[in-house]
Structures are given as structure tokens and as C-alpha cells.
C-alpha positions in Angstrom: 42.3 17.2 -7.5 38.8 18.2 -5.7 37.6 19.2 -9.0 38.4 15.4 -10.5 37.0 14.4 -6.6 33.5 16.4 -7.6 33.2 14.6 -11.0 33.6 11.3 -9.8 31.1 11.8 -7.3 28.7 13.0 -9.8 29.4 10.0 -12.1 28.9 7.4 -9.4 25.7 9.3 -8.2 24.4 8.9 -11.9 25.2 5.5 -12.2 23.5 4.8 -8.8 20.4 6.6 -9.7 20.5 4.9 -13.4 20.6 1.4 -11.5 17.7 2.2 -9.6 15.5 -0.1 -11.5 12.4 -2.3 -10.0 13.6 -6.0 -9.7 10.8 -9.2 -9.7 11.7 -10.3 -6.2 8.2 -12.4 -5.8 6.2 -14.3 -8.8 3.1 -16.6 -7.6 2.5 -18.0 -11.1 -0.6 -19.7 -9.9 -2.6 -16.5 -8.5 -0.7 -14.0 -11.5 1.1 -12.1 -8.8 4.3 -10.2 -9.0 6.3 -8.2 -6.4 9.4 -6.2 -7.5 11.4 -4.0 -5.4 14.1 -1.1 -5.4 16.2 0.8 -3.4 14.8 4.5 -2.6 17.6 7.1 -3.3 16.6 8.9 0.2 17.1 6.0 2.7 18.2 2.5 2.9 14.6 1.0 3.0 13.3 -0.4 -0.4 10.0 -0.1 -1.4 7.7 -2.2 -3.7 5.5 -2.3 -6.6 2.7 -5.4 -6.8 0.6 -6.0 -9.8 -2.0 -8.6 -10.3 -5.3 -9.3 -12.3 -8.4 -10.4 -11.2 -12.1 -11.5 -12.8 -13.7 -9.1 -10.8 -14.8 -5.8 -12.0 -13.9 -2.6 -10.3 -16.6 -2.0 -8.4 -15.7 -5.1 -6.2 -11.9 -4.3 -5.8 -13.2 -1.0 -4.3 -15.9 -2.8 -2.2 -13.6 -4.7 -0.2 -11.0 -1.5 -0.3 -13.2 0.3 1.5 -14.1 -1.7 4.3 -12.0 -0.3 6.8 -12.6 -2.5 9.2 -11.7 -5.1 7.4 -8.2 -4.3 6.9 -6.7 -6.3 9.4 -8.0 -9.3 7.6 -5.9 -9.3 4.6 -3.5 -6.3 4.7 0.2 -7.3 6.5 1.2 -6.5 9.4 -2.0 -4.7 10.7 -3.2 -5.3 13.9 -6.0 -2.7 14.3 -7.4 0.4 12.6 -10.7 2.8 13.7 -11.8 5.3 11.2 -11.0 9.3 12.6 -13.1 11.3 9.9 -14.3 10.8 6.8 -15.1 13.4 4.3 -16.3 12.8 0.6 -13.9 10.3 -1.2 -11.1 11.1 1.6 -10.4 9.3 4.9 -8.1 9.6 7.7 -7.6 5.9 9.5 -5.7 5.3 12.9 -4.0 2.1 12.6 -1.6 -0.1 14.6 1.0 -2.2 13.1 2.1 -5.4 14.7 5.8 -6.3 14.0 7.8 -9.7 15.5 9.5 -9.6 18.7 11.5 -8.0 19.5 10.0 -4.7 17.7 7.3 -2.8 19.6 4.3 -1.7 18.0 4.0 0.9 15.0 1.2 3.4 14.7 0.1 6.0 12.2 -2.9 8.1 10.8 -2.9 7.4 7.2 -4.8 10.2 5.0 -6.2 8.3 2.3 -7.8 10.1 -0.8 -9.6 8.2 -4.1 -10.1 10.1 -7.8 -10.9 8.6 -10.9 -10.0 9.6 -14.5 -13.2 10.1 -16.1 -11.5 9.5 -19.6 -9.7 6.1 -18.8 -12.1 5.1 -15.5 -9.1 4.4 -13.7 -9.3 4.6 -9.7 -6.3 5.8 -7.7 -6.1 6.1 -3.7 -3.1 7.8 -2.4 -2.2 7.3 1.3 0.1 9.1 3.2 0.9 9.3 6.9 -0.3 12.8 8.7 2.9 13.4 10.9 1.0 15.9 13.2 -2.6 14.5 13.2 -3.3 13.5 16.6 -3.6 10.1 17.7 -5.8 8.1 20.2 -3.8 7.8 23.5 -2.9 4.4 25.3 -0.2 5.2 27.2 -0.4 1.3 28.8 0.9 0.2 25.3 4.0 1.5 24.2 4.4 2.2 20.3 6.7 4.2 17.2 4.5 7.0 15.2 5.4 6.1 11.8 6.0 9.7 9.8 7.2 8.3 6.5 5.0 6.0 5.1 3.2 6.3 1.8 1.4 4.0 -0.5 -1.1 4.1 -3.8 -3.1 2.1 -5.7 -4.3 1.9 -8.6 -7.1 0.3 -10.5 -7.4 -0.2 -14.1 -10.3 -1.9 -16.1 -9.7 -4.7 -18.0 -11.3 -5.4 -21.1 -12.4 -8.4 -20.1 -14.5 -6.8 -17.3 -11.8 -7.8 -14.9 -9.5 -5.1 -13.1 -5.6 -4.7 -12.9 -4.6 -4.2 -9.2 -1.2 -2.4 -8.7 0.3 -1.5 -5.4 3.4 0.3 -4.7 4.3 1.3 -1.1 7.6 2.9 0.2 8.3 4.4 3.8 11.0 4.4 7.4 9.9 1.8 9.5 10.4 4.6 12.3 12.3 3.4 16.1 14.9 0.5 15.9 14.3 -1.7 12.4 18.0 -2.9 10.8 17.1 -2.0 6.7 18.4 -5.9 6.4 15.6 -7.1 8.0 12.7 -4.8 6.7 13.8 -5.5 3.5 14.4 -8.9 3.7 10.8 -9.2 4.8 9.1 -6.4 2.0 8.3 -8.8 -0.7 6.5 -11.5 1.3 4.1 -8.7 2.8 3.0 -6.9 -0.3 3.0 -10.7 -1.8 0.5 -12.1 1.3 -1.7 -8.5 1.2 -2.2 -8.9 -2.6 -2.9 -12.7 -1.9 -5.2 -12.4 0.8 -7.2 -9.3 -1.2 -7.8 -12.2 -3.9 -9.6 -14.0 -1.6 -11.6 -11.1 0.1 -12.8 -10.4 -3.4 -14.7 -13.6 -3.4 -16.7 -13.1 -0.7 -20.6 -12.6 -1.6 -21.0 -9.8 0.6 -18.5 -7.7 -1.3 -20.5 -8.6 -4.9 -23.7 -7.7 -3.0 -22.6 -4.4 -2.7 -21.4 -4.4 -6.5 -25.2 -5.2 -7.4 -26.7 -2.6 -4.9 -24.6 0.0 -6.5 -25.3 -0.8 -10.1 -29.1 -0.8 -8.8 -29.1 2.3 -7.2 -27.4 4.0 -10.1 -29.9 2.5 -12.4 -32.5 4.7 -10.1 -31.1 7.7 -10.4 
């Protein structure tokens, strides 16, 4: 009887693990935006893939990526962020998450890094929470250090001279957080920070920087 116990436990974890497929959970037709979601195998928060395309070429997407303090503009649930170090094509950010009542505040330092593929000129930036980096101290505010967060995304050029934005994220919302709720909430955020970076790539200031680059590399 254990032995026939172990086998059905090993069956069911297989089926689980096959059924662990992405799901469309968000489509904005109009704006070409798609959210999907599945569970993660290690804990009961899902996590999220979003894809879009934009007329915009690369060089923007990464322009407005990179301006840190921008962030809170346009990516969910951030409330502040100040830039710790930065070293080559690798950052490490301090930021503050705001969350509704009656959840206190979340903080991290993410470790972001950026490569490219010089073969298929795709750009990737991993982030990933540094558990043990230390953080600015406010001990007037009280706040959960988020340890399991990770994110990436990637960009891919478009033939059309346009770029294909994906996001995927996935993490433990750290302290108090029901899995009902954070999930219940996961595809509107990834929906409203790929929404909102459609409209930061319109700005002139971040196609200003486009040109200055493309200038400066005609220089060299």
C-alpha cells in the first residue's frame, strides 16, 4: 500500500506540473497587450508573462527603461526608488512599494543587469532582489524587505523597426498578503505598467535621447 501511495503521488505531481501552462488572463485589443498568468510550482503566488508591440525602435524602449527615476510613473505599485550603485550595464535600485490598506509598505534592492545578443540584437535585463544588500534606514516608516522577487525583460526588434516588449515577473509578496488577493490583483498591474510604458515611449524627451545616441555613434 505505501508503494501504490508513492506512485499516486508521483502521478498527480506530474499532472500538476504538466497543467502548469500560461493562461491569457488580460487582452487590451486596442493597445495589442496581453497578460497571461500561472501558478509557480514553489508557492501559491502566480506570476505573469506580458507581451506587447510598439512602433518604436529599441533604442527608445531602453531610453525610458533606464530612467530610474522615472519608475514610479508608469511601473505598479511603486512608490519611490533612488539609485545605490551603478556599474557598467548593471544597477542596484532601492525601491518602496506602495500596497492598499491595510498592507504596510514593501521594500527591496533590485540588482538589475542588461546583455544583448550580438547575433539576434535582442536586449534582456534580469532583476532580482539582493536579500542581504543593505538598505537605507527609516525607522519612522515601518515596511516588509521583499527577498523573492524576480523579473526580466526582454526586447526584440521588429522588422518593421518597431520592438516586441515582453515582461514576465514572479516573486512572495513577503509579511501578511492572502495569495487570493495578490493574485487576484497580478494581471491588472503588469496590464497598467505595460500600458503606462506605451505612453512614456511617446514622450519627445525619450526620442531625443534615441537621436543623440545614433549621433554620437555616428562620431565614433
Amino acid at each position: 500500500m505505501p508503494y501504490v501511495v508513492f506512485i499516486l503521488c508521483l502521478l498527480l505531481s506530474v499532472v500538476s506540473y504538466a497543467d502548469n501552462e500560461w493562461e491569457l488572463a488580460k487582452e487590451d485589443t486596442q493597445r495589442n497587450i496581453q497578460v497571461y498568468l500561472r501558478p509557480q510550482l514553489t508557492n501559491p503566488y502566480d506570476e505573469f508573462y506580458a507581451q506587447t508591440k510598439v512602433p518604436q525602435p529599441i533604442e527608445t524602449v531602453l531610453a525610458v527603461l533606464a530612467d530610474i527615476g522615472a519608475w514610479p510613473q508608469w511601473i505598479a505599485r511603486i512608490k519611490k526608488v533612488q539609485v545605490l550603485k551603478k556599474q557598467d550595464n548593471q544597477s542596484w535600485v532601492y525601491v518602496i512599494y506602495k500596497l492598499p490598506y491595510p498592507f504596510v509598505e514593501r521594500d527591496t534592492v533590485l540588482y538589475a543587469r542588461l546583455s544583448k545578443n550580438p547575433k539576434t540584437s535582442i536586449v534582456t535585463i534580469q532583476s532580482n532582489a539582493q536579500a542581504n544588500y543593505p538598505i537605507p534606514q527609516d525607522v519612522s516608516v515601518k515596511r516588509v524587505r521583499l527577498n523573492e522577487l524576480s523579473s526580466t525583460w526582454q526586447l526584440t526588434p521588429l522588422p518593421t523597426g518597431g520592438t516586441k516588449i515582453e515582461l514576465t515577473g514572479r516573486g512572495e509578496p513577503g509579511g501578511y498578503m492572502p495569495s487570493l488577493i495578490f493574485n487576484y490583483n497580478l494581471a491588472d498591474e503588469a496590464q497598467q505598467t505595460v500600458r503606462l510604458l506605451r505612453q512614456m515611449l511617446i514622450r519627445p524627451q525619450y526620442a531625443l535621447k534615441q537621436i543623440e545616441k545614433k549621433a554620437n555613434n555616428h562620431k565614433k
